[in-house]
C-alpha positions as CSV (number, residue, x, y, z in Angstrom):
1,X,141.0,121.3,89.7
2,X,144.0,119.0,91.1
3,X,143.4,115.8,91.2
4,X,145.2,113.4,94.5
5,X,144.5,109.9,95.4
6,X,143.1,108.6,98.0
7,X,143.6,105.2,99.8
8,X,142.5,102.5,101.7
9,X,143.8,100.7,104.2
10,X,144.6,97.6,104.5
11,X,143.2,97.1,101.7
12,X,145.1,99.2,99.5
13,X,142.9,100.2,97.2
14,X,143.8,103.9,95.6
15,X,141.4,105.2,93.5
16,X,141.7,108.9,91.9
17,X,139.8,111.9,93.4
18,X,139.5,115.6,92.0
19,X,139.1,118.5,94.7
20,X,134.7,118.1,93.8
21,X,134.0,114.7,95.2
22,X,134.0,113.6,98.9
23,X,136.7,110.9,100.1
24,X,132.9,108.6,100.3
25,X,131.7,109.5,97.0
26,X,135.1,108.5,95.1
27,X,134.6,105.3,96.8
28,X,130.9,104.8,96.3
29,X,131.6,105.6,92.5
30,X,133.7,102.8,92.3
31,X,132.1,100.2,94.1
32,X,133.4,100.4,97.5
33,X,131.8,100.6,100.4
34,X,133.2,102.7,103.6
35,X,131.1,102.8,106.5
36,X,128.3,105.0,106.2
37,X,124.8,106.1,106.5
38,X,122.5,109.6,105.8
39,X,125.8,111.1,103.8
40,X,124.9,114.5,104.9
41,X,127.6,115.1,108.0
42,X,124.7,114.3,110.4
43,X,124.8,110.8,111.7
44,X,128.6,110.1,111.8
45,X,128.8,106.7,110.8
46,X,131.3,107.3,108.3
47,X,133.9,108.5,111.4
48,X,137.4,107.8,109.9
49,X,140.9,107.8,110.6
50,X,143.4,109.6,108.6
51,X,146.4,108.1,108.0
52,X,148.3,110.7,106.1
53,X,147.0,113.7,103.9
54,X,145.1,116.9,104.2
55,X,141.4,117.1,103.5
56,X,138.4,120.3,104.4
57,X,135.1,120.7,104.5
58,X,133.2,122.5,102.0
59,X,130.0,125.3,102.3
60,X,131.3,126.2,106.2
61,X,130.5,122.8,107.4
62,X,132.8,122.4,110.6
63,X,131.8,118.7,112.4
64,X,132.6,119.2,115.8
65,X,134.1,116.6,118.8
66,X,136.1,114.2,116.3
67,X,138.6,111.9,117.7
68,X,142.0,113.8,116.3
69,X,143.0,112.9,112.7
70,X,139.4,111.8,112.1
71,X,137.4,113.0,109.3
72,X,133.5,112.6,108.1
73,X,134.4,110.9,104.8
74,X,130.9,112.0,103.7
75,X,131.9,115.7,103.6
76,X,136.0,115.4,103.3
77,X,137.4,116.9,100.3
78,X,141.4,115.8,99.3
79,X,143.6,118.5,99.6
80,X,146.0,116.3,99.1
81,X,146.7,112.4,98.7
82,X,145.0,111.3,101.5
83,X,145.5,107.5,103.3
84,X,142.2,106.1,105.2
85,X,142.3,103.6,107.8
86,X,139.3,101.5,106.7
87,X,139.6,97.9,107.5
88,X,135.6,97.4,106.5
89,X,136.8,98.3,102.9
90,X,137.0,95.2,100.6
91,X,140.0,94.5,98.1
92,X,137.3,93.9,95.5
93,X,134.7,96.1,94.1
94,X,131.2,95.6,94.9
95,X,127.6,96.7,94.2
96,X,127.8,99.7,91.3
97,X,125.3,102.8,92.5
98,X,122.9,102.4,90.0
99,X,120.6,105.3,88.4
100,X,117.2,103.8,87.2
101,X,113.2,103.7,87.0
102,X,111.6,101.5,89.0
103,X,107.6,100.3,89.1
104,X,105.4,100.3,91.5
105,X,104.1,96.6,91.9
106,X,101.7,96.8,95.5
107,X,101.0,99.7,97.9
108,X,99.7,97.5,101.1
109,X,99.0,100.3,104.2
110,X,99.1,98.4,107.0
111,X,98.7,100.6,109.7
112,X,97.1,104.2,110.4
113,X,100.4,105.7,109.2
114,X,102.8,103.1,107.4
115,X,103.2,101.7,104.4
116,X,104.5,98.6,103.2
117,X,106.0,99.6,99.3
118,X,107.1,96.8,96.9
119,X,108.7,98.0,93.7
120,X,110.0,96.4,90.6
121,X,113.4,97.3,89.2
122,X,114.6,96.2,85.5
123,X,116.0,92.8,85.9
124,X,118.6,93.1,83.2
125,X,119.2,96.8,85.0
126,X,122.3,95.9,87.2
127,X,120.8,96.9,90.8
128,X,121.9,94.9,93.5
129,X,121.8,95.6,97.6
130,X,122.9,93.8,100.8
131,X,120.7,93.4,103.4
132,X,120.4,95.8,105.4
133,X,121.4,99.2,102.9
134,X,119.2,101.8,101.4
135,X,118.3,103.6,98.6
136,X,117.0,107.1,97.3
137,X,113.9,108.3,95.4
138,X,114.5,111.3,93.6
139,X,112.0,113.7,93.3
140,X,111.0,115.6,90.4
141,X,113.1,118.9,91.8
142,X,116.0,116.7,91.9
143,X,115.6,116.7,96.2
144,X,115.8,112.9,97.4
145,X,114.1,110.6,100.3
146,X,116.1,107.7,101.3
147,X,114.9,104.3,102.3
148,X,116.2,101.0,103.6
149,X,115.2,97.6,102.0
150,X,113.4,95.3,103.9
151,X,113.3,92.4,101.6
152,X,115.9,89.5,101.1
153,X,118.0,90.1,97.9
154,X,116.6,88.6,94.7
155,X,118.3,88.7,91.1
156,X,115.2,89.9,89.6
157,X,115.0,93.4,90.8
158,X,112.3,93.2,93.6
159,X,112.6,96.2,96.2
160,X,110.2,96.2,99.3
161,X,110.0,99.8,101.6
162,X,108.6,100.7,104.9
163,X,107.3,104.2,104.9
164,X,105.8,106.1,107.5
165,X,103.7,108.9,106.7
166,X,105.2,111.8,107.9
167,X,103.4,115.2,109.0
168,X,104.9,117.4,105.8
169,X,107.0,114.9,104.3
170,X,106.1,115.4,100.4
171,X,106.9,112.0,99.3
172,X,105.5,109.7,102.4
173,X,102.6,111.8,102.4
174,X,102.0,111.1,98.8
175,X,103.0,107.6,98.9
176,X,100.4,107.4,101.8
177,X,97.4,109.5,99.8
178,X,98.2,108.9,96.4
179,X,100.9,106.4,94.9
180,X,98.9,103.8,93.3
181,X,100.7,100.3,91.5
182,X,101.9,101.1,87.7
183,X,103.3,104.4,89.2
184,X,106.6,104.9,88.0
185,X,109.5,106.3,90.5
186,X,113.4,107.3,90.2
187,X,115.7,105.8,92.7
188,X,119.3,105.3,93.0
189,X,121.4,102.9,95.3
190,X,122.5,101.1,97.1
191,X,124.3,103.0,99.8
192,X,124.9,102.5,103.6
193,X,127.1,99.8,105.5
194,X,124.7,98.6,107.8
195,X,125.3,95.1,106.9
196,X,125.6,92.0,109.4
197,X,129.5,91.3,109.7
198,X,130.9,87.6,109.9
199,X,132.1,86.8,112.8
200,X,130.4,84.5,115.8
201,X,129.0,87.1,118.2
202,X,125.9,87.0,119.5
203,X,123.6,89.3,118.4
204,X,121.2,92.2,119.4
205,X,119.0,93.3,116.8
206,X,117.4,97.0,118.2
207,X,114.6,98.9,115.8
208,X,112.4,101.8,116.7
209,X,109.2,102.3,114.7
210,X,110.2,102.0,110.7
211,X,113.6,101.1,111.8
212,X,112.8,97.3,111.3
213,X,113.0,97.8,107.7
214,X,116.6,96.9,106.7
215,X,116.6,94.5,110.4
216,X,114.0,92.3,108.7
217,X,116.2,92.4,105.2
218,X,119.3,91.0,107.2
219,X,116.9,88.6,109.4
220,X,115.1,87.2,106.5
221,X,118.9,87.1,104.2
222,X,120.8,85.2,107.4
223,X,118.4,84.2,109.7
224,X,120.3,80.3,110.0
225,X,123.5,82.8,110.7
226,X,121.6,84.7,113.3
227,X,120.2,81.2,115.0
228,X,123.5,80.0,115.2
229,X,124.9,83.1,116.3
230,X,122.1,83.4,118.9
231,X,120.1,87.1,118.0
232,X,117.6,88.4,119.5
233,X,115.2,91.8,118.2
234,X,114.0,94.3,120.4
235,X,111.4,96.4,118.8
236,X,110.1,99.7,120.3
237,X,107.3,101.8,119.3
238,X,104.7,104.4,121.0
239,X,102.1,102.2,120.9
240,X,101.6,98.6,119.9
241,X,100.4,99.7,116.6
242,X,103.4,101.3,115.8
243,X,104.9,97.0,115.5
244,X,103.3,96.7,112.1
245,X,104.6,93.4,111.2
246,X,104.8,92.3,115.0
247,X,103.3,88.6,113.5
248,X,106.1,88.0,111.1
249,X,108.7,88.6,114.1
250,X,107.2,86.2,116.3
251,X,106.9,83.8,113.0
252,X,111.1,84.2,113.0
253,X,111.0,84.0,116.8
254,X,109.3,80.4,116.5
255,X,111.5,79.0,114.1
256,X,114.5,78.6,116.8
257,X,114.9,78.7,120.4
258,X,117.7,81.0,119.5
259,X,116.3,83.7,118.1
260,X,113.8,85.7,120.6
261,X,111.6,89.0,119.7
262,X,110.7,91.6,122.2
263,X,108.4,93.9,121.5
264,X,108.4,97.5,123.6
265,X,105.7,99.8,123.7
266,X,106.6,103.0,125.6
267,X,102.9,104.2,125.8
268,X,101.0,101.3,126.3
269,X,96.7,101.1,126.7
270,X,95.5,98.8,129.2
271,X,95.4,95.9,126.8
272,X,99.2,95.2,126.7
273,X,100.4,92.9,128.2
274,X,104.0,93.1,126.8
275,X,107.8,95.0,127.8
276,X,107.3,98.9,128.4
277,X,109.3,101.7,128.6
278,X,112.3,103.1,126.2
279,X,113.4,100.0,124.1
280,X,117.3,100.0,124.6
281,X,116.8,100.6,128.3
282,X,114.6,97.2,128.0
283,X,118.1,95.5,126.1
284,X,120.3,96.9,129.4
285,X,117.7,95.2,131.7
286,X,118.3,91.9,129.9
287,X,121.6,92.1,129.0
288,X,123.6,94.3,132.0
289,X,126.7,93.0,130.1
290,X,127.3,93.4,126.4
291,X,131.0,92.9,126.2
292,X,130.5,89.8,123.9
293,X,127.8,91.2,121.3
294,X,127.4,93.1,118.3
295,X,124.8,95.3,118.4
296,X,122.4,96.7,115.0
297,X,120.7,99.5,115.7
298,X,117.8,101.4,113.3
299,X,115.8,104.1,114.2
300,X,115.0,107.6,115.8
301,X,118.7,109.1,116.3
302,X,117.7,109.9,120.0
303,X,117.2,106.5,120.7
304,X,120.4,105.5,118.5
305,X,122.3,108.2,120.5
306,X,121.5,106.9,123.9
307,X,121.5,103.3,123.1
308,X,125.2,103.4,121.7
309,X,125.8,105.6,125.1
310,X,124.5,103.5,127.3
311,X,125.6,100.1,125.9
312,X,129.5,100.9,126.0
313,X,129.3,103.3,129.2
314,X,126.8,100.8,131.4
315,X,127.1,97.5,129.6
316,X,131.1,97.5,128.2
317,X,130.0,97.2,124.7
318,X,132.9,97.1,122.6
319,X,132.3,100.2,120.3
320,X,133.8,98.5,117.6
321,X,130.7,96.3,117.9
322,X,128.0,98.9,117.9
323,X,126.6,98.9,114.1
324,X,124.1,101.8,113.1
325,X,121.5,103.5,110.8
326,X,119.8,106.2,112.4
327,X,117.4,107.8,110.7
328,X,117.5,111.6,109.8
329,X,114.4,113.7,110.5
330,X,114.7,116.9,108.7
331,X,112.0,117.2,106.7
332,X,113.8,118.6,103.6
333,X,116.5,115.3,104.1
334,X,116.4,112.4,105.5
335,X,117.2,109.0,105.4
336,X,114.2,106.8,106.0
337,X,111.6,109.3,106.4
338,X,109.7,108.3,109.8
């Protein structure tokens, strides 16, 4: 199998790939983070520009409605040497994927269908995240459930998931019935680029149902950044249930006049008393121009879909400022089951 290099730009970092390994995983191998999320071809986050080179899709795949010369870096094999246009890639390596056991510490169900997961990973074991990224339990048949962490980094290994039992999913479902603390699982991470970027932008912070996971990671990592920044979190669900750690967000909320919660509820009971209706219609109502935001967005990919829509269309969102991790519903594959 050739082998051909493949850049990034401006960064110029060139790192060998053989004809096997997606333009993402070459990069993920080596410590480098492109933007990206599910890695299956199905959310597009990882849109890129080619600069130069050749590349194709493997096992008939054939993504449809690209921008011309863009590729799904998730999917792309090198045909050739092949230059990226990826300003989000850093000159310096990063977080290593790491392959490793972790324990499981506390299983807290705190609602009819989610649970709050903390694991421990081994200390001197190397793992690392930044808020707001995900990782994967691998199942015994080797098929793998991906979930974002919703804790602040720590250097001692500590991971904390959100997982909503899922009608058929194998592994919330057992999380849900049966994982108890001592269990042992198999993980390996971190991946995705849902991170909060550094600039001075006021913020919009948009989560539907276990979509608040990696939000409350990045709120509880740079919530002085966010205060200063000026953020607010919109939070929709079906019901008011569905906001499972609703207290905590109005604990953040009542730290600084600068940071506001709103919580949505699309099919309320008579006792609410709060916002109703589709959450990012609720963000356009507040905030009819977005021009001068950065918007982070978690959730059900409908409600991903039509926010990012709907913000640059309606609300001249720059889309250079609309940041993503929608979730993947399949039941055989998905990132952050729901």
């Amino acid at each position: 199998m050739a082998t051909f290099k493949v850049k990034f730009e401006p960064s110029n970092i060139e790192l060998p790939c053989d004809g096997d390994m997606t333009l993402l995983d070459v990069a993920l191998a080596s410590g480098y983070f492109p933007k990206h999320s599910c890695r299956r071809g199905e959310c597009r986050a990882c849109e890129t520009r080619i600069v130069s080179g050749d590349i194709q899709y493997a096992d008939g795949f054939a993504p449809d409605d690209l921008k011309p010369r863009h590729c799904l870096t998730c999917k792309a094999l090198p045909r050739s040497n092949v230059v990226l246009d990826a300003p989000e890639v850093s000159s310096v390596a990063g977080r290593p994927i790491v392959k490793t056991g972790v324990r499981v510490m506390e299983v807290d169900r705190v609602s009819g269908d989610v649970t709050v997961l903390r694991l421990q990973a081994p200390a001197a074991g190397g793992f690392s995240f930044a808020p707001g990224q995900y990782m994967d339990v691998v199942l015994r048949d080797g098929a793998r459930r991906s979930y974002s962490m919703a804790n602040a980094p720590t250097d001692d290994g500590q991971i904390e998931w959100h997982i909503r039992a899922m009608a058929g999913g194998r592994f919330s479902q057992h999380v849900y019935q049966n994982l108890k603390p001592r269990d042992l699982l198999r993980v390996e991470g971190p991946f995705g680029s849902f991170t909060l970027r550094n600039t001075q932008a006021p913020v919009i912070l948009l989560a539907s149902g276990t979509g608040y996971a990696p939000i409350s990671s990045i709120i509880r990592t740079h919530s002085a950044d966010l205060a200063a920044r000026g953020a607010t979190l919109y939070w929709g669900g079906r019901r008011a249930e569905d906001l499972y750690a609703a207290e905590e967000a109005r604990n953040w909320a009542s730290l600084s006049p600068n940071f506001r919660f709103v919580p949505v509820v699309s099919e309320p009971d008579a006792s609410w008393r709060g916002r109703t209706g589709f959450v990012h219609e609720v963000v356009q109502e507040d905030h009819p121009d977005l021009s001068m935001f950065e918007v982070y967005a978690c959730g059900n990919p409908l409600m991903i879909d039509a926010a990012r829509h709907a913000f640059r269309t309606e609300c001249g969102l720059r889309e250079s400022s609309f940041f993503s991790d929608a979730f993947v519903t399949a039941v055989d594959h998905q990132p952050n089951e729901e």
